[in-house]
FIKOLZA-1660 file (N, C-alpha, C; in steps of 0.1 Angstrom, whole numbers, plus 5000, padded with zeros to 4 digits):
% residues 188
   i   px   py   pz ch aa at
   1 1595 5751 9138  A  X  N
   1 1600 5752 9125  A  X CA
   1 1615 5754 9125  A  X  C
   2 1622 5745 9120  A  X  N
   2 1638 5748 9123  A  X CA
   2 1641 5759 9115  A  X  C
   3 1651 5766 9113  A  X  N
   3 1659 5779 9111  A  X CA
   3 1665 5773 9100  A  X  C
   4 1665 5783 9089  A  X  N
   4 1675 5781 9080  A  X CA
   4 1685 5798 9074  A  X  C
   5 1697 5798 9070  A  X  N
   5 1700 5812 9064  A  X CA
   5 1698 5814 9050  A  X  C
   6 1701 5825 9049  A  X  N
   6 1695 5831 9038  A  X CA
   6 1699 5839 9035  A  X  C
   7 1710 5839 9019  A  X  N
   7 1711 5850 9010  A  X CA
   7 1707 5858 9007  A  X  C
   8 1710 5867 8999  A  X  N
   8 1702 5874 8988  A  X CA
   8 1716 5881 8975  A  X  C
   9 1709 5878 8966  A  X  N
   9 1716 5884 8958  A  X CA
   9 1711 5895 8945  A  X  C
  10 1716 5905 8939  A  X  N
  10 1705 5916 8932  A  X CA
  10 1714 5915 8921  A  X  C
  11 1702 5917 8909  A  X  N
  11 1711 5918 8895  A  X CA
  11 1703 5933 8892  A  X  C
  12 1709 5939 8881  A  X  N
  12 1705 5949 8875  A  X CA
  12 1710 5948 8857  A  X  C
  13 1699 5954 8852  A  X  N
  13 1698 5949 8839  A  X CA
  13 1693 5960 8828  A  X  C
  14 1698 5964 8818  A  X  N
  14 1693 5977 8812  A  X CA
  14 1688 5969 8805  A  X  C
  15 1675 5977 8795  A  X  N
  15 1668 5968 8789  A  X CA
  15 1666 5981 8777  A  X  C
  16 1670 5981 8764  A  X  N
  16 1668 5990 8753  A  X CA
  16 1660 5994 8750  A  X  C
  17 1656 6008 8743  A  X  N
  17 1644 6009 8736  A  X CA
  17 1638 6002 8731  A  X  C
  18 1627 5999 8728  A  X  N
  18 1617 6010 8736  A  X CA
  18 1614 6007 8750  A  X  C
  19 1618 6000 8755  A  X  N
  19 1616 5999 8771  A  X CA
  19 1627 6009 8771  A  X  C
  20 1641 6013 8774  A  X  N
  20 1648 6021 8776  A  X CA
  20 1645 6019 8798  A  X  C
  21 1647 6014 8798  A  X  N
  21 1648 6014 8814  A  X CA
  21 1658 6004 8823  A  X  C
  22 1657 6001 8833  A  X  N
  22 1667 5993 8841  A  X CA
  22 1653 5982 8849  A  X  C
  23 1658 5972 8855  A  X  N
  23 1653 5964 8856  A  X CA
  23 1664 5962 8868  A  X  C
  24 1656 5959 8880  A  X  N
  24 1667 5953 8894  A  X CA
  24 1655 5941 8900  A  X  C
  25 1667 5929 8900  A  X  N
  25 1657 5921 8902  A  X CA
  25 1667 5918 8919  A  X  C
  26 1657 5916 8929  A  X  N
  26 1665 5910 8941  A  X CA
  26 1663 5897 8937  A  X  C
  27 1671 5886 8945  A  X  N
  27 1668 5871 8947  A  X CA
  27 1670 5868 8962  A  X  C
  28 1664 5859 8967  A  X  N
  28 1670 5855 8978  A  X CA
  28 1669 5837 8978  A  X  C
  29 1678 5831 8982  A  X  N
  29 1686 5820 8985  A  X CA
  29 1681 5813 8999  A  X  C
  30 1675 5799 9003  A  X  N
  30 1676 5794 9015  A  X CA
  30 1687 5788 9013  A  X  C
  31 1694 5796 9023  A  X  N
  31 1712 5782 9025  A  X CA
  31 1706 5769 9031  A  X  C
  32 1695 5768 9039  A  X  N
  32 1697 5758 9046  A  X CA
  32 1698 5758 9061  A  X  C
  33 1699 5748 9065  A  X  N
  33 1704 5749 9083  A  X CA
  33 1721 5748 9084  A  X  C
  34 1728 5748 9078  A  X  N
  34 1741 5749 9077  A  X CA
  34 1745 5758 9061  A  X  C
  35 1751 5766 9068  A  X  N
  35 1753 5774 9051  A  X CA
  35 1767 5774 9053  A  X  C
  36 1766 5778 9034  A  X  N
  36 1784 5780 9034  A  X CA
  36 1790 5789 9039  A  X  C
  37 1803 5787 9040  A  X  N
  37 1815 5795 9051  A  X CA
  37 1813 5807 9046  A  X  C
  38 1810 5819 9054  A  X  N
  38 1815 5831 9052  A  X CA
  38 1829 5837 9044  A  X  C
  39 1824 5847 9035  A  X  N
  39 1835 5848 9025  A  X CA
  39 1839 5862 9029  A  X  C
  40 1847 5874 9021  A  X  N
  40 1847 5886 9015  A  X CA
  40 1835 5889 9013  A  X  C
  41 1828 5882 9003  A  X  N
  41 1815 5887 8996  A  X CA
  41 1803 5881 9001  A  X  C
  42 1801 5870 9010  A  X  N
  42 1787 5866 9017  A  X CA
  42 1789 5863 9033  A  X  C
  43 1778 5872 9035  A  X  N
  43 1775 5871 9052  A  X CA
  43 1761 5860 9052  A  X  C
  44 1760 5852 9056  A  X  N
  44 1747 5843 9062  A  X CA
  44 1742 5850 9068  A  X  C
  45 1723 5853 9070  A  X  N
  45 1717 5854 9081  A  X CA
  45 1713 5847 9085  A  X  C
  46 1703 5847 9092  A  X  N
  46 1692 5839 9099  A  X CA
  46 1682 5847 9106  A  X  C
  47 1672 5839 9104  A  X  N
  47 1658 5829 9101  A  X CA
  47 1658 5832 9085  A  X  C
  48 1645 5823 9086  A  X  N
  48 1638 5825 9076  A  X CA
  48 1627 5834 9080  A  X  C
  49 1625 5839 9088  A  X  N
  49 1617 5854 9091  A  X CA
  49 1626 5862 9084  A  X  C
  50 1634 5862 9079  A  X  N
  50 1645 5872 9070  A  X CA
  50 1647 5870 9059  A  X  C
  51 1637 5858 9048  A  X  N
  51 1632 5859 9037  A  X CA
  51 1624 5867 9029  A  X  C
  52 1614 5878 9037  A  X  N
  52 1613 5891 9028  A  X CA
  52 1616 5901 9038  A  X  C
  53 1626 5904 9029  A  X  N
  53 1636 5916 9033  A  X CA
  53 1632 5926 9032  A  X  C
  54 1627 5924 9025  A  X  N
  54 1625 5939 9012  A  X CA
  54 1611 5950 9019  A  X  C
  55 1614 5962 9022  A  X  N
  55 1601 5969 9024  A  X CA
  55 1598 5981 9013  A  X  C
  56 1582 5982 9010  A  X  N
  56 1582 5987 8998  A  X CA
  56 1566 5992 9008  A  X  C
  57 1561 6004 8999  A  X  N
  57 1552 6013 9000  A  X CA
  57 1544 6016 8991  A  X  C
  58 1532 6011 8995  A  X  N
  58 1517 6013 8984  A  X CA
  58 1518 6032 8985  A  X  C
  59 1522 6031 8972  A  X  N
  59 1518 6047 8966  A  X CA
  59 1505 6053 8967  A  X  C
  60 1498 6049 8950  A  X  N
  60 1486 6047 8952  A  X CA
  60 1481 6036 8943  A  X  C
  61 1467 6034 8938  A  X  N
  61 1461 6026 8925  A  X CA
  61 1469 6032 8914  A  X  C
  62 1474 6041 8911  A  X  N
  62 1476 6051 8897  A  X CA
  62 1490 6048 8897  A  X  C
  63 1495 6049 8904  A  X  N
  63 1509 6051 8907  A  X CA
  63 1517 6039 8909  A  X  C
  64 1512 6031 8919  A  X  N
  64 1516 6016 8921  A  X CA
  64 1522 6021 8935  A  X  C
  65 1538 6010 8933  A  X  N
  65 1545 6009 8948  A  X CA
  65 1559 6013 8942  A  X  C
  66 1566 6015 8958  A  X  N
  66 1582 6013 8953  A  X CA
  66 1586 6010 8962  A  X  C
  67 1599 6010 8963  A  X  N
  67 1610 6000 8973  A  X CA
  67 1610 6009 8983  A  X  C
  68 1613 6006 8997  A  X  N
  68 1614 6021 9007  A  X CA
  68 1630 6015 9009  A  X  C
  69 1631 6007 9016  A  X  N
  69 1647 5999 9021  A  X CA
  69 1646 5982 9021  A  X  C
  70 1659 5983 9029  A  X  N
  70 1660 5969 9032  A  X CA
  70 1657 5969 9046  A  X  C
  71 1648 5956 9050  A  X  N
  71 1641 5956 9064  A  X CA
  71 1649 5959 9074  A  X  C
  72 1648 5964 9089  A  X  N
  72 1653 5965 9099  A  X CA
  72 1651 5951 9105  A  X  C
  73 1659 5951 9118  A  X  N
  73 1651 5937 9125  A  X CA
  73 1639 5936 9129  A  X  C
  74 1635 5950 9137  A  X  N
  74 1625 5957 9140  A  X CA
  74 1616 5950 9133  A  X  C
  75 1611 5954 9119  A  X  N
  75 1602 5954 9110  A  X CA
  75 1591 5941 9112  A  X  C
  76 1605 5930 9114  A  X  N
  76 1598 5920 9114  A  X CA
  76 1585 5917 9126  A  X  C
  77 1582 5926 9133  A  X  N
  77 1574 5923 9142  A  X CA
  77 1566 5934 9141  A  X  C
  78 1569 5941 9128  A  X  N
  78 1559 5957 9129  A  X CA
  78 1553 5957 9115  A  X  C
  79 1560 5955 9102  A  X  N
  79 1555 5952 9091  A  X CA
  79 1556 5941 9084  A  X  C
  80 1545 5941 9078  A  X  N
  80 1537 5924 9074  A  X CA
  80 1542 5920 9061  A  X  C
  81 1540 5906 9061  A  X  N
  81 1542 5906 9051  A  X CA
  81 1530 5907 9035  A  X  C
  82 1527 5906 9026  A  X  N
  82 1518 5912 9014  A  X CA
  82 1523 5904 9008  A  X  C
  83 1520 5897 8997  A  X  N
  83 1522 5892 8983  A  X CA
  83 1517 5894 8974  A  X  C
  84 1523 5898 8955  A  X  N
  84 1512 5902 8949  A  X CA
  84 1509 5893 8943  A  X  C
  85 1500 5891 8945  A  X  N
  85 1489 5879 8940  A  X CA
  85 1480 5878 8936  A  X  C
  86 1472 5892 8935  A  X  N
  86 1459 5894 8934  A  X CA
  86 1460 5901 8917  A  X  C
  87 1446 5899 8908  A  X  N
  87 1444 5908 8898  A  X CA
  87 1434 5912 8901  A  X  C
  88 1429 5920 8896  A  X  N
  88 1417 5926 8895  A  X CA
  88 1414 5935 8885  A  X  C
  89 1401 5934 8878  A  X  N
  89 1398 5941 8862  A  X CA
  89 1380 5949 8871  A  X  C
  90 1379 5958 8868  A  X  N
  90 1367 5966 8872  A  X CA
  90 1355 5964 8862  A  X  C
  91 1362 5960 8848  A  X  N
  91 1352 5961 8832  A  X CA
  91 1349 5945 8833  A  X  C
  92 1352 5937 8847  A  X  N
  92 1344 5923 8840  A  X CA
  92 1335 5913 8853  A  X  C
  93 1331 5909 8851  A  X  N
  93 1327 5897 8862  A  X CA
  93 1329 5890 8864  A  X  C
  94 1340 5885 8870  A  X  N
  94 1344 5867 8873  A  X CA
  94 1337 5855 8871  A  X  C
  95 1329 5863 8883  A  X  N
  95 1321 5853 8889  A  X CA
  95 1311 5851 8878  A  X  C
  96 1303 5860 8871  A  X  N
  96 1292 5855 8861  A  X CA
  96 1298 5849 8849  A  X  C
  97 1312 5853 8850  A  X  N
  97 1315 5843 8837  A  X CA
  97 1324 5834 8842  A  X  C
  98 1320 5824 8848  A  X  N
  98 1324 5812 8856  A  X CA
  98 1339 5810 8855  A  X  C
  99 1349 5819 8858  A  X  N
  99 1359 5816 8860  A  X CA
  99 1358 5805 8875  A  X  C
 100 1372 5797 8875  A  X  N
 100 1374 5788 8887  A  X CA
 100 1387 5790 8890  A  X  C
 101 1389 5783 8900  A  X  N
 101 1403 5778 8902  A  X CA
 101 1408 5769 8894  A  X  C
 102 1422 5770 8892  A  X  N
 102 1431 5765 8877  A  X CA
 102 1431 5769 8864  A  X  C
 103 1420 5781 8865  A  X  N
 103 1420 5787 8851  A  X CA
 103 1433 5795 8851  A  X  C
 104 1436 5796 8836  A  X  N
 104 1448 5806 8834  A  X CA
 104 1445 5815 8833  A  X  C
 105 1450 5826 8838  A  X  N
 105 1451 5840 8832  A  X CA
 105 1464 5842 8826  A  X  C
 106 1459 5850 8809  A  X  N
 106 1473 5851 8806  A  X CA
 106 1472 5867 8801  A  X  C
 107 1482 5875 8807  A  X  N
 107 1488 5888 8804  A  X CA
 107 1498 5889 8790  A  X  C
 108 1492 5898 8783  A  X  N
 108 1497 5906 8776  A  X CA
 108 1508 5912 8775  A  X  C
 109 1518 5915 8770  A  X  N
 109 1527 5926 8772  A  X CA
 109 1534 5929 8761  A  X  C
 110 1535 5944 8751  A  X  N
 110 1541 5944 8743  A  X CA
 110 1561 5936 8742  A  X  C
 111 1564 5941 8754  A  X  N
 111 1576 5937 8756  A  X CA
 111 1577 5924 8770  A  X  C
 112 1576 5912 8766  A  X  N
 112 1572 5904 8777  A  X CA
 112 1586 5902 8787  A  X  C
 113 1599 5904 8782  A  X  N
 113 1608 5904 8785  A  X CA
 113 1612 5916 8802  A  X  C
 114 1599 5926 8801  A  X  N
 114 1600 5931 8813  A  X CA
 114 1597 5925 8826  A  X  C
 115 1588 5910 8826  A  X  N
 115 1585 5906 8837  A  X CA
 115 1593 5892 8831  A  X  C
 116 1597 5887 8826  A  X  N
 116 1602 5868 8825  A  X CA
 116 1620 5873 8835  A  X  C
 117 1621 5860 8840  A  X  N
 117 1635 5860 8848  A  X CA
 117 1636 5848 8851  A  X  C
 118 1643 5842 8857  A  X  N
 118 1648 5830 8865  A  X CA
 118 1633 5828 8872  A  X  C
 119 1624 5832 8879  A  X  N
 119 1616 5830 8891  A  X CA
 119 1605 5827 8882  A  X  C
 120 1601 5839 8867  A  X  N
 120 1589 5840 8862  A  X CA
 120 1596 5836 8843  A  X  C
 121 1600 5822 8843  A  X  N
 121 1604 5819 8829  A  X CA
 121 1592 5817 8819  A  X  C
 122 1584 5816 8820  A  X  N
 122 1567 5816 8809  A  X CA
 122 1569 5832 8800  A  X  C
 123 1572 5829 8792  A  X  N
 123 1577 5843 8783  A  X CA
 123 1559 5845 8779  A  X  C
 124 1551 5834 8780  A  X  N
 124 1538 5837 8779  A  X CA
 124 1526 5840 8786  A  X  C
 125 1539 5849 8800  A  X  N
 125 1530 5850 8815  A  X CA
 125 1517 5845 8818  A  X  C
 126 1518 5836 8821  A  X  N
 126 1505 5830 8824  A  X CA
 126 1505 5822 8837  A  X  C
 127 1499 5825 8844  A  X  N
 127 1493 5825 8858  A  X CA
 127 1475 5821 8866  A  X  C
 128 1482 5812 8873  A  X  N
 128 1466 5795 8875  A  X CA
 128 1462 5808 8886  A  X  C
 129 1446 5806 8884  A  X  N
 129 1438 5812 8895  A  X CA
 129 1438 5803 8905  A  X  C
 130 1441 5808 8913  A  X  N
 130 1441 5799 8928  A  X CA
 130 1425 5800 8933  A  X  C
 131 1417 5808 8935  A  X  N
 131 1408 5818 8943  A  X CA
 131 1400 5825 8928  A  X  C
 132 1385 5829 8933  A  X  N
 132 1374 5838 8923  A  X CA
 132 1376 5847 8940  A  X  C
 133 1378 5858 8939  A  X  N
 133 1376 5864 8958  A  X CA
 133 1367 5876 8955  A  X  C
 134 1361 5878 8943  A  X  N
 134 1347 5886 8941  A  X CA
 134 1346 5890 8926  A  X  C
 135 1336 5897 8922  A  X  N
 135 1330 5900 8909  A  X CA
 135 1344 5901 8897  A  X  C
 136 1352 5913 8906  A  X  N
 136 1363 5919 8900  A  X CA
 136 1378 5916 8906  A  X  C
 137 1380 5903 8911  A  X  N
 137 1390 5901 8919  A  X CA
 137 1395 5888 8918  A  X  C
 138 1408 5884 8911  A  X  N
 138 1416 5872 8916  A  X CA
 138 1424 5868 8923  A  X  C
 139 1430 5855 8930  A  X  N
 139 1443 5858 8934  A  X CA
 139 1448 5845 8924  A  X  C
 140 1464 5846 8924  A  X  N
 140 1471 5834 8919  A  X CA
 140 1476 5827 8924  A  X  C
 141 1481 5814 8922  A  X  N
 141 1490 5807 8933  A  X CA
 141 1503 5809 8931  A  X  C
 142 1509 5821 8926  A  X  N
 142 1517 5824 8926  A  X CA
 142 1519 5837 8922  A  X  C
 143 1528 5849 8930  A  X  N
 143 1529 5863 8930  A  X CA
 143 1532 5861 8918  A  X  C
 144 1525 5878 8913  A  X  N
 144 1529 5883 8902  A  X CA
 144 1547 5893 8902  A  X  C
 145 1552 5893 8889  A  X  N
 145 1569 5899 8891  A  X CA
 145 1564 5909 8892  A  X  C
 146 1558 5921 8892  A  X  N
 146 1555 5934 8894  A  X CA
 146 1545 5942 8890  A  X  C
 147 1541 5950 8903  A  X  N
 147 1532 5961 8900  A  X CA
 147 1527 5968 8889  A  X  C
 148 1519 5965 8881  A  X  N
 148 1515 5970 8868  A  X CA
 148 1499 5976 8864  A  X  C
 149 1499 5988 8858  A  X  N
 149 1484 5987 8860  A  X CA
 149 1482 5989 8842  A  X  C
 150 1468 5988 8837  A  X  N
 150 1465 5988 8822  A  X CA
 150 1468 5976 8816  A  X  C
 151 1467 5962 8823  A  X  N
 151 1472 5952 8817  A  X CA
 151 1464 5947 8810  A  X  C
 152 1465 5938 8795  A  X  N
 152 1457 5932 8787  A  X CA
 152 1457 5917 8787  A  X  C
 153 1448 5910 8791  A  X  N
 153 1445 5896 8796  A  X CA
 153 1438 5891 8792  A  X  C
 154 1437 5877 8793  A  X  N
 154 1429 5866 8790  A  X CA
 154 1425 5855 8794  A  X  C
 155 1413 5850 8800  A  X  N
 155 1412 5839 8804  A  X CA
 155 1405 5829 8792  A  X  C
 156 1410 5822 8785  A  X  N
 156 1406 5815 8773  A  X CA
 156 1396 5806 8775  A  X  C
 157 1397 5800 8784  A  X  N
 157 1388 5789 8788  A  X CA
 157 1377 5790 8788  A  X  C
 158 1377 5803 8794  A  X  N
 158 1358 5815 8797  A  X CA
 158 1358 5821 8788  A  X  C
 159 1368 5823 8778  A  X  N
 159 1364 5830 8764  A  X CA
 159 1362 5848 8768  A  X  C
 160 1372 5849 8782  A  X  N
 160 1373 5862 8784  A  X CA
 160 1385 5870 8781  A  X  C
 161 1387 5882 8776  A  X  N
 161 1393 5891 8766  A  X CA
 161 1396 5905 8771  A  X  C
 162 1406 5912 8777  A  X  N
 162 1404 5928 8778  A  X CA
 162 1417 5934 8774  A  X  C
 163 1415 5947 8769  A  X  N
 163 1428 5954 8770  A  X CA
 163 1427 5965 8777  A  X  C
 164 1440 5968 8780  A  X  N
 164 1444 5976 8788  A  X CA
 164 1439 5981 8802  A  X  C
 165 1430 5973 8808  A  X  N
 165 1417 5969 8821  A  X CA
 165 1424 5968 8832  A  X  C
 166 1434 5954 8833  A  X  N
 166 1436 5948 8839  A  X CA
 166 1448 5955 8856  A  X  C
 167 1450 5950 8862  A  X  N
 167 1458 5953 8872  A  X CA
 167 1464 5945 8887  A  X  C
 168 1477 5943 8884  A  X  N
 168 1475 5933 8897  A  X CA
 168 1477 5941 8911  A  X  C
 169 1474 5932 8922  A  X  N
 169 1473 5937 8936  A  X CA
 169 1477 5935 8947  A  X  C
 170 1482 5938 8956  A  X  N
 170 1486 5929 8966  A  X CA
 170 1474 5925 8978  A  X  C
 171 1478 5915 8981  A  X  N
 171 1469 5909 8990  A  X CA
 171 1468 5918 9003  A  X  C
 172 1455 5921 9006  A  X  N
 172 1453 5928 9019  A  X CA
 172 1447 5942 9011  A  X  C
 173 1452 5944 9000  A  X  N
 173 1448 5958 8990  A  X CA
 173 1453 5965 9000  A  X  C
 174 1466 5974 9001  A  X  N
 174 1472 5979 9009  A  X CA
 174 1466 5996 9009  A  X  C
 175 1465 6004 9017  A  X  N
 175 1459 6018 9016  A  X CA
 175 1473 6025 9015  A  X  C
 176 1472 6036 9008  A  X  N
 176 1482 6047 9004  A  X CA
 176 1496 6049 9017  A  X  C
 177 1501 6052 9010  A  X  N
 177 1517 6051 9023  A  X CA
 177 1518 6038 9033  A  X  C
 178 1511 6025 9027  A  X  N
 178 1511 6017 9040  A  X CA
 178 1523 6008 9035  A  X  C
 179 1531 6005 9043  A  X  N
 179 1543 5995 9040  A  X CA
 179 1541 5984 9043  A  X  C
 180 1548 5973 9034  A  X  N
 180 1548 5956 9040  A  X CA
 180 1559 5950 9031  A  X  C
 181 1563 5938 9036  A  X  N
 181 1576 5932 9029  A  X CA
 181 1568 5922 9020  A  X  C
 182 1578 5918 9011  A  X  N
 182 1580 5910 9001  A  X CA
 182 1595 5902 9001  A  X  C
 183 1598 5899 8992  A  X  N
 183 1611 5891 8989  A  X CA
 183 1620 5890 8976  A  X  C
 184 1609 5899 8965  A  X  N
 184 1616 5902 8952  A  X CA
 184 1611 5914 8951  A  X  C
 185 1617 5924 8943  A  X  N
 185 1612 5933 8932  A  X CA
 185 1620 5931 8916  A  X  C
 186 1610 5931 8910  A  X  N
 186 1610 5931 8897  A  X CA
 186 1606 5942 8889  A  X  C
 187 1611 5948 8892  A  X  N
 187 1603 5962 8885  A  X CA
 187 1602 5963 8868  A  X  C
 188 1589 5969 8865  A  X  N
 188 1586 5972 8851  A  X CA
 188 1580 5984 8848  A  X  C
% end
């Protein structure tokens, strides 16, 4: 696999009542196999093993995750990488109510503006099931912007309905204090 570098750049964003909170989104950038010239303000890395940067720590179910640093070199050969991709609702059954692959699931959110960005522009968060992976368990084909638990969802197709149930996951379902990288945080 040839080598490419790789950016990153972070925005930070206040977001008003009633969210009243901040919002830090990382990004990261493939330059490519030749990236632009080094500036003042950008250093190139390399690989793309240095695409998730980011190491973060399963708290718990209740609590969620948070950011610990930015990876060491180290890491890359000690902590894995996770994606969140997974939902999972405990009040429903997938599988008996014939959810598939390509169905939508669409999330709720009083303020939707806490998860939409450049990466996640669907102001109607809605996300294709990739995978049914048991009774109470999805994944998506594409991560979710952040760790959220009490979410209110819909799968319309199946004429399925919850509030405040819902939760997404990361792949592997990580156990308490266990670390792994990613490549964004989006926090909400």
């Amino acid at each position: 696999m040839p080598s490419n570098y790789v950016s990153a750049t972070f925005e930070t964003l206040y977001q008003a009542p009633p969210l009243d909170s901040y919002r830090c989104i990382v990004r990261n950038k493939d330059d490519g196999p030749v990236p632009p010239a080094p500036s003042p303000t950008y250093f190139p890395t390399h690989t793309n093993l240095l695409r998730d940067f980011l190491v973060f720590e399963h708290v718990s179910d209740t609590l969620g995750e948070r950011l610990v640093r930015v990876m060491a070199p180290a890491d890359v050969e000690t902590i894995y990488v996770k994606r969140l991709n997974g939902f999972t609702d405990p009040t429903v059954d997938f599988v008996a109510a014939g959810v598939l692959p390509g169905d939508l699931l669409q999330v709720f959110m009083q303020q939707p503006e806490a998860w939409t960005s450049v990466e996640y522009p669907d102001a109607n968060l809605r996300f294709v099931v990739s995978e049914v992976v048991d009774a109470t368990t999805l994944t998506m084909t594409v991560p979710f912007p952040a760790w959220r638990k009490g979410l209110s969802w819909s799968i319309a197709v199946r004429g399925l309905t919850r509030a405040s149930t819902g939760r997404t996951l990361r792949e592997g379902t990580p156990a308490p204090l266990e670390q792994y990288r990613d490549r964004t945080e989006l926090k909400s």
